[in-house]
N, C-alpha and C positions, 0 to 999 in steps of 0.2 A: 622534284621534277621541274625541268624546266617548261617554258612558255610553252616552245615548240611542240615538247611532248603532249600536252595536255590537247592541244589541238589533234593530233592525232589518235588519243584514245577519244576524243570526242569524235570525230569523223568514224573509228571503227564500231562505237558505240550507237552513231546513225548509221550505218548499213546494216548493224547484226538486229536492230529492234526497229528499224525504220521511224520515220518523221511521226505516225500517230501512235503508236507505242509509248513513246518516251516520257507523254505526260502521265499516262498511267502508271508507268515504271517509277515516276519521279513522286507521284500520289502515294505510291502502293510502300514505298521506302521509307516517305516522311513516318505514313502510319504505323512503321513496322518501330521507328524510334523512339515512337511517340511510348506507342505502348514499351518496349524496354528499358526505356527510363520512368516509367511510371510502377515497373515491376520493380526495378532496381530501389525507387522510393518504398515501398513495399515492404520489400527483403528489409531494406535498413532497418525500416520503424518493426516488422518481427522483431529482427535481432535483438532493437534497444528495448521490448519488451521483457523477451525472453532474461535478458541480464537483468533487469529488475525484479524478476519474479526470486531471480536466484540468488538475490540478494537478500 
């Protein structure tokens, strides 16, 4: 995407959530990746288990 574009899904993104919205939205996001990389860490370390157990 270009510059331009981005200004414009920013602009449509303050009318659809408006100005006090956005820090929540932007809160509510961090934590949702926080936790899916922290599951993703998770899954891995099962995995590397499981394959030593089967060893």
């Amino acid at each position: 995407m270009q510059g331009s574009d981005w200004i414009i899904v920013a602009v449509i993104v303050l009318l659809l959530f408006g100005g006090t919205q956005i820090p929540k939205l932007a809160r509510s996001l961090g934590q949702a990746q926080k936790e899916f990389k922290t599951g993703l860490k998770e899954g891995a370390a099962d995995d590397s288990s499981e394959d030593s157990d089967k060893a």
